[in-house]
N, C-alpha and C positions, 0 to 999 in steps of 0.2 A: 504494500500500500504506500501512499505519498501522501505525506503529511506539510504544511506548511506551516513555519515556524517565525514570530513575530520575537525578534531578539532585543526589543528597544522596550521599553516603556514601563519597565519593571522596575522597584525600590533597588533592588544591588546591581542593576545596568547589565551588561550583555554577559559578562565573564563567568556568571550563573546559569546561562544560558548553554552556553559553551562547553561546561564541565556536562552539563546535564543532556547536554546532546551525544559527548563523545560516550556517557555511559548508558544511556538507550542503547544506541549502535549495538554494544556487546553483547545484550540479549536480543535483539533485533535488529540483524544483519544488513535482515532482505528490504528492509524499511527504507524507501527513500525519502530523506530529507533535505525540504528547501528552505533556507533560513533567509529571511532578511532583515537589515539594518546596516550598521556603517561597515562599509565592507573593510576597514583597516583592521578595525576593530575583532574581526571574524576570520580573518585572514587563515587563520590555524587549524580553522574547516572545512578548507576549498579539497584536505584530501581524503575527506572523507562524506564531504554530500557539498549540493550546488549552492551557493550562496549569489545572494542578489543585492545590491545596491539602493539601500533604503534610508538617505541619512535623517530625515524629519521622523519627530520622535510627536505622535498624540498628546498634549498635554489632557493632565486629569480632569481639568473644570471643560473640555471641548465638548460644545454642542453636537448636534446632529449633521446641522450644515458644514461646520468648521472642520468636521471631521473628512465628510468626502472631498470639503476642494484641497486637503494635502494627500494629494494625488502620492508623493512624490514620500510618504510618510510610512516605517516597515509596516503599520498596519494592515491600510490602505490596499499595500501592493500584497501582501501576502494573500487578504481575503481577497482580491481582482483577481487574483494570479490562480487562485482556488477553482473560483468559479472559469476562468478562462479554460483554464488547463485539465481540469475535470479533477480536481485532487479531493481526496478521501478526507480529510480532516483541515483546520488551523487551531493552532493553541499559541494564546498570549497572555502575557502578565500586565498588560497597558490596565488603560482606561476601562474602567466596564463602562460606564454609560456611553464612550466612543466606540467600543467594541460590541456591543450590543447594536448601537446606532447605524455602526458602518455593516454590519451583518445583517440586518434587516431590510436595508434599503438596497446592498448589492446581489446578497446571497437568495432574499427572501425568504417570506415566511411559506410555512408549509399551508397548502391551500385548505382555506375555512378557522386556521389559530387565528384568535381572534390578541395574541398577545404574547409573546415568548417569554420562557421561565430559566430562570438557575435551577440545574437541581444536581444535587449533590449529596453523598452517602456517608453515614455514620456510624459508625459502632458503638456495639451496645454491649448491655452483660453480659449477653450471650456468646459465647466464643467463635466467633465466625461467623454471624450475624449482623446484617448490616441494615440500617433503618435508612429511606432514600426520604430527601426533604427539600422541599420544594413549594413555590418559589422562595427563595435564600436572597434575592435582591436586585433580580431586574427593573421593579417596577417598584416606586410608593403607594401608588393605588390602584387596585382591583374591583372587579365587579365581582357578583355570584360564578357569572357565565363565564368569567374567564378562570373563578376557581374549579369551577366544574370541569375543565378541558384541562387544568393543572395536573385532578385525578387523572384521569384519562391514559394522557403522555405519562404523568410517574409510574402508573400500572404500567403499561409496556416495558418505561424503560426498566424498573424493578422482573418484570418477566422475561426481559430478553438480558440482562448481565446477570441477577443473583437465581432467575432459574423457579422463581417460587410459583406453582402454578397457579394459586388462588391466593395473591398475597391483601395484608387486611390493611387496611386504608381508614386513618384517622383525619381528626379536623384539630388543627393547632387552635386552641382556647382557652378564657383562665378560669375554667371548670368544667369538669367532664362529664356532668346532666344536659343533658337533651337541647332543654332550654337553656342555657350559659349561653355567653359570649358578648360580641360587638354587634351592631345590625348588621355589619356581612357576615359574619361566621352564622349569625341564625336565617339568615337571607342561602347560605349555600349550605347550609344543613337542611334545610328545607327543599333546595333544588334536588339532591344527592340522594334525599329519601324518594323524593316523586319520580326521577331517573331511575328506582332501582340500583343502582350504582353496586353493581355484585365486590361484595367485602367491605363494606363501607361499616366500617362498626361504629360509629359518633367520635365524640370530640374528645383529646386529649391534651395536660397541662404536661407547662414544658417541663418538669419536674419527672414525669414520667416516659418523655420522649428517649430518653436511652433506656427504658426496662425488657427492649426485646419484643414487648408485645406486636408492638407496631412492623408494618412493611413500607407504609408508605405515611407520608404526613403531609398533608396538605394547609399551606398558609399563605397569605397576600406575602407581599415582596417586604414591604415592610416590617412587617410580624419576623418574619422569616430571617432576614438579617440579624436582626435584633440578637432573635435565638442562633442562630449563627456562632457570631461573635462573642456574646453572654456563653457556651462552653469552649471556644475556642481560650476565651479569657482564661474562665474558671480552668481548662486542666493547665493550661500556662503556671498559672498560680498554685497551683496542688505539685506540681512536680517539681518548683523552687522551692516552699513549702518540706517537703521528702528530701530533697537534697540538703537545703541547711538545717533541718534536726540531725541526719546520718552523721551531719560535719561539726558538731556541737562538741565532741571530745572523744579521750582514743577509746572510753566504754560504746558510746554510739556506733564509732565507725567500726567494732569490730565485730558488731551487734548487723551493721549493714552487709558482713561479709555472709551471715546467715539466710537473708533472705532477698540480698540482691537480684535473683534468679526471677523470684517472684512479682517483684518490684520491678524488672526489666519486662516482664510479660504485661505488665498492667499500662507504664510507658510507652510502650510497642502498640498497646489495643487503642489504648487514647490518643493518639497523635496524628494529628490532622493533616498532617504535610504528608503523611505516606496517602491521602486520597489526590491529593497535589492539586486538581481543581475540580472547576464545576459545567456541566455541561450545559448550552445553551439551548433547552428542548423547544421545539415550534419552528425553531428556524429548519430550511431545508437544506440538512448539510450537519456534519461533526463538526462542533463547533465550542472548542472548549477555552473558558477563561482560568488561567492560573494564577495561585493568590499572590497581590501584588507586591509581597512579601517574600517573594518564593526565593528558596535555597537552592540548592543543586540537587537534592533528593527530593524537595518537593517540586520543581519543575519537570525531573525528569520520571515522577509518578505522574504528571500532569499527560506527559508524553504516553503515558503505556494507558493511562485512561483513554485518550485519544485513539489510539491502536485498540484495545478494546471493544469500545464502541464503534467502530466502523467494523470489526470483526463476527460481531455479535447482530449486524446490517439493522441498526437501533432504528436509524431513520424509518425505515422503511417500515419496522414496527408500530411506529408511532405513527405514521400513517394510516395504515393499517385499522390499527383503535379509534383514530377518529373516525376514519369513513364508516364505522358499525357505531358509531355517537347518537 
């Protein structure tokens, strides 16, 4: 498959990009990668996939419009270059609302979404288990209609990578009776009942969104963030936390030699950068954003989601679901 890679617009700039491409490669040979952004800068990739010439970098506050007339910007060219060239995927650490913007207006949206979503997987207590959630931050505001087509696309895409044939499908709220919520969350609790919506169990608080139950969670863009970030924080802080008590004195740290093991499995289950990003559902086309934080290992998990989902032929899934909508 040919994946296009946007190398500019991420917090630690292309050298993250770079590390994270040449270790893709290793497990993924046959993959071809096309990178763009400042080609001086990339130089030390030309021998091992095609780099292209993209020195304009998306700023983060860019509109809609400002985004497409920097033609000349790695964005830009990678998703042009995408839909030109017929390629399998793009994955960038830039802008979301530029990257969201310039993919919907060049790549389009899949015919009848009435709205594209982030959505992206979590782990739970269950070991191996992973909760998909969605939308995460494409949008501040939602209708019912567009939550309902959220469910939809996350049932697929939870069916076509984790496999679950009837997976259960919750409503992110801040109480899990019937009646709870905002007037959307009771406005698409109400659509989702009269749809029938097969697994749809009611609503669930974000307290209980890692206990496993869940396969799918559905929430506006902004809810969705929120909770997002709110665990992204919280294990951030739990695992500083764990490191400086282990490092309190030589009883603690010898006390860490015991169950380090254990505490390494639980670090491993919690850590977000091995999902590396989020994929843009609705749009037509693999389309994944990486957090704009991203590392070399969480870019280059960004990269094999990417590879993933065009494996797993997700779009077409999600297609698929709507046209039986």
């Amino acid at each position: 498959m040919r994946i296009a890679v946007d190398a500019m617009g991420g917090d630690n700039g292309s050298k993250i990009v770079i590390e994270a491409i040449k270790e893709f490669k290793k497990n993924y040979p046959d993959d071809e990668i096309i990178v763009f952004g400042k080609k001086e800068e990339l130089e030390e990739l030309s021998s091992i996939c095609r780099v292209v010439d993209a020195p304009d970098v998306v700023p983060m506050e860019a509109g809609a419009l400002e985004v497409i007339r920097m033609k000349n910007s790695s964005m830009c060219k990678a998703i042009n270059t995408m839909k030109e060239e017929g390629f399998d995927a793009v994955v960038s650490a830039g802008s979301t609302g530029g990257f969201l913007s310039a993919a919907t207006l060049i790549l389009k949206t899949i015919p009848g979404v009435k709205r594209a979503a982030l959505v992206t997987a979590f782990p739970t207590k269950i070991k191996g288990k992973q909760v998909v959630i969605l939308d995460v931050g494409a949008s501040n505001d939602n209708s019912p209609e567009e939550l309902l087509q959220f469910a939809y696309m996350g049932k697929a895409y939870n069916q076509a990578i984790y496999k679950v044939a009837q997976p259960k499908t919750y409503l992110l709220s801040n109480g899990s009776e019937d009646h709870k919520g905002s007037p959307l969350v009771k406005d698409t609790f109400k659509l989702l009942k009269e749809k029938q919506f097969e697994g749809f169990v009611g609503n669930i608080e974000a307290r209980d969104v890692l206990n496993g139950d869940a396969d799918i969670i559905v929430a506006d863009g902004f809810s969705g963030n929120i909770l997002l970030k709110g665990m992204e924080g919280v294990a951030k802080m739990f695992g500083s936390l764990i490191k400086g008590a282990f490092k309190k004195n030589l009883w603690t740290k010898l006390g860490y030699l015991h169950v380090r093991k254990g505490f390494k499995n639980i670090s491993e289950t919690f850590d977000y950068k091995s999902v590396g990003g989020a994929m843009l559902v609705g749009i037509n086309g693999v389309v994944i954003k990486a957090h704009g934080n991203s590392d070399t290992y969480s870019f280059s998990s960004a990269l094999k989601v990417a590879h993933n989902l065009v494996e797993n032929d997700t779009v077409n899934k999600i297609k698929e679901a709507l046209s039986n909508e």
